[in-house]
C-alpha positions as CSV (number, residue, x, y, z in Angstrom):
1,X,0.0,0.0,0.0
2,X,1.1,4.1,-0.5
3,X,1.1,6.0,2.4
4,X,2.3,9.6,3.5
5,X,4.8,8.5,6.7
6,X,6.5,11.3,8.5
7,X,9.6,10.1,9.8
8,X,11.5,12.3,12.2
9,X,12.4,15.8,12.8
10,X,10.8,18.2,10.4
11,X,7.5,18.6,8.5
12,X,8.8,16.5,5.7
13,X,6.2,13.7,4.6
14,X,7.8,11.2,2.3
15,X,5.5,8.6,0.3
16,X,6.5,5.2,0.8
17,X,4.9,1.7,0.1
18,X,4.7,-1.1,2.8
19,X,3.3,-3.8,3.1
20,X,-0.9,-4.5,3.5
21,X,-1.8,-5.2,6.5
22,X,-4.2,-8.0,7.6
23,X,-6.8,-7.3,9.8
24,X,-7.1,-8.4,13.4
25,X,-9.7,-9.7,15.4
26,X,-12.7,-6.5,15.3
27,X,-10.9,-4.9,12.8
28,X,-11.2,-3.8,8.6
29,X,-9.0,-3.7,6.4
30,X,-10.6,-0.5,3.9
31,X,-9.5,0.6,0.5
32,X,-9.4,4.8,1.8
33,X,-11.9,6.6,-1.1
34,X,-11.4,9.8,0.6
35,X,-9.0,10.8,3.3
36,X,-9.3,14.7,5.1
37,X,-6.3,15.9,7.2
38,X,-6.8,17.7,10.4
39,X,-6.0,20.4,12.3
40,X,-4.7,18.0,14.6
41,X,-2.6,16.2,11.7
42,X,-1.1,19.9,10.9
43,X,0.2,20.5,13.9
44,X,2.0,16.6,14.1
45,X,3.1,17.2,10.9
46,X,4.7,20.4,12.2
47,X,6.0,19.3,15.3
48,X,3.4,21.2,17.4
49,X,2.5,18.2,20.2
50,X,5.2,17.5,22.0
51,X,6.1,13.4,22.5
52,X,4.6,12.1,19.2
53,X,6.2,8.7,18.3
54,X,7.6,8.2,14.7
55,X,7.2,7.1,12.3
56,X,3.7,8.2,11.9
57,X,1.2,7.9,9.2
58,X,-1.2,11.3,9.6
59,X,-4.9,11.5,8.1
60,X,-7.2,9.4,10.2
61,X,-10.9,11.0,9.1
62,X,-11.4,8.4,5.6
63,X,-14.3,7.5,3.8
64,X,-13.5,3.5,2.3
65,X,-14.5,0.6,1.2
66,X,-14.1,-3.0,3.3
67,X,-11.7,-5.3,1.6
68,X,-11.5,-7.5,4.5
69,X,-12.8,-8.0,8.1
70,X,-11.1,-10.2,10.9
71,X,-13.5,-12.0,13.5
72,X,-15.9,-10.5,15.3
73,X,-17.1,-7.5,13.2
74,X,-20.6,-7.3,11.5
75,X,-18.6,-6.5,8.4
76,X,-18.7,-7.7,4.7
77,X,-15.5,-6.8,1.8
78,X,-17.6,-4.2,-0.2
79,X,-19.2,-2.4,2.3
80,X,-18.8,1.6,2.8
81,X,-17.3,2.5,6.0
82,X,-16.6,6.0,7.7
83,X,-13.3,6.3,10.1
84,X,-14.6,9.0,12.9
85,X,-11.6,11.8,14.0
86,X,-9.1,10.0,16.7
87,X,-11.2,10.4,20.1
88,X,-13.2,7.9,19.0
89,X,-11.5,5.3,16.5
């Protein structure tokens, strides 16, 4: 998969591929349609919070589709999902 990763010191994101993950038990594996980024993902990005662990992938508000579900979700590959902002997920 692509993803944005800040690595370190500085408000440089670099794109990088890794590998897919596979979901865990209660978890989803989504295809992101749509991703929004945050004022909370700005001011990680620009080293505003103090004590944020990298390497860090920012963007956590996404609009997807399930392409896999572990055990234990109510979940079916093809359904449209919403990711709520990070108080909740």
């Amino acid at each position: 998969m692509k993803a944005m990763v800040l690595r370190g010191p500085g408000p440089q994101l670099e794109l990088v591929e890794r590998p897919t993950p596979s979901p865990g038990p209660e978890q989803v594996l989504i295809r992101v349609r749509a991703c929004a980024v945050c004022r909370t993902d700005l001011h990680v990005v620009d080293r505003d919070l103090p004590d944020v662990p990298t390497p860090i992938i920012p963007g956590h508000e996404i609009v997807g589709e399930v392409i896999s579900a572990g055990s234990d979700t109510d979940f079916q590959p093809g359904d449209r999902v919403g990711v709520p902002w990070l108080g909740w997920t």
